[in-house]
C-alpha positions as CSV (number, residue, x, y, z in Angstrom):
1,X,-10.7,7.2,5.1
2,X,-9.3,4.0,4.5
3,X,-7.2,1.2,7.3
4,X,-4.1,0.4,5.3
5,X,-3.2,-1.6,8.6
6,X,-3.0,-4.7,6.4
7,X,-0.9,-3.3,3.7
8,X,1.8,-1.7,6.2
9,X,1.6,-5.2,7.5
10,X,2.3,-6.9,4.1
11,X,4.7,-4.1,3.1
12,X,6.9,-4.9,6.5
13,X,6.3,-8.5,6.2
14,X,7.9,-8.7,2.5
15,X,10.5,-5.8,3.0
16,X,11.1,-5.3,6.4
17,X,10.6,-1.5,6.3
18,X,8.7,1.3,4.2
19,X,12.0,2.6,2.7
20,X,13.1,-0.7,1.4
21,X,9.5,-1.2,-0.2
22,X,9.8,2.5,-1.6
23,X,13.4,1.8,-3.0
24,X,11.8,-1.5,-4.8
25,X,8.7,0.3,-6.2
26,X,10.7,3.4,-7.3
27,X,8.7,5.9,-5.0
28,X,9.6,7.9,-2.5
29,X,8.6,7.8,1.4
30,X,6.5,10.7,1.3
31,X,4.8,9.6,-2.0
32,X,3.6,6.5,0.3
33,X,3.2,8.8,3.0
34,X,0.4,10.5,1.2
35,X,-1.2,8.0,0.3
36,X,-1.2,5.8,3.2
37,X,-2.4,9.1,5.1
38,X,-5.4,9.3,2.8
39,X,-4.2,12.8,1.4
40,X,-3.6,11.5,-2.4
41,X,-6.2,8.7,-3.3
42,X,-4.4,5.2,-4.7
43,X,-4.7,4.9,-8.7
44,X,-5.7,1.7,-10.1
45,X,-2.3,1.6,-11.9
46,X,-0.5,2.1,-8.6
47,X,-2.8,-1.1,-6.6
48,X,-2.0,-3.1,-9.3
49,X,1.4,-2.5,-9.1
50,X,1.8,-2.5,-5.6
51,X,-0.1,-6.4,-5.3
52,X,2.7,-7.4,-7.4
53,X,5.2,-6.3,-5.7
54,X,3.4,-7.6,-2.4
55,X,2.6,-10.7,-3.9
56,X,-1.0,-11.2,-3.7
57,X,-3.4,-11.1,-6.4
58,X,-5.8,-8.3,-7.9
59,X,-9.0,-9.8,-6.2
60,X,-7.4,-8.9,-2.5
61,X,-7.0,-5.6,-3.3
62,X,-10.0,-4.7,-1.8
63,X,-8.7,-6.2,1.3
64,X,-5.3,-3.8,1.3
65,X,-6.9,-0.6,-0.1
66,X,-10.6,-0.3,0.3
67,X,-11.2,-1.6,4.2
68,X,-13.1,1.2,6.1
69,X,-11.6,2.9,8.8
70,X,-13.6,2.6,12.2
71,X,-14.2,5.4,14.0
């Protein structure tokens, strides 16, 4: 499992709330649902995507996707 803490932060930050960022990235809320829940694993394709949207670039992904969850 995965702490998307610091992407639902950046997604709030830029958007103001997980529905607007869905309506941007043409997705719906339970498609980032999923994800964010660690039930459906984030493709590359999507990351990418998603730091553009988020405006950071590729080399933070790690950062937003990868950062263990502590126990």
């Amino acid at each position: 499992m995965f702490d998307h803490s610091k992407l639902c932060g950046r997604i709030v930050e830029k958007f103001g709330t997980r529905k607007a960022f869905c309506a941007a990235a043409g997705v719906t809320e339970s498609w980032l649902a999923a994800r964010l829940g660690g039930k459906i694993q984030f493709r590359a394709d999507e990351m990418h995507h998603i730091a553009e949207l988020l405006d950071f670039p590729a080399d933070q992904i790690p950062g937003y996707f990868f950062t263990p969850k502590l126990r």
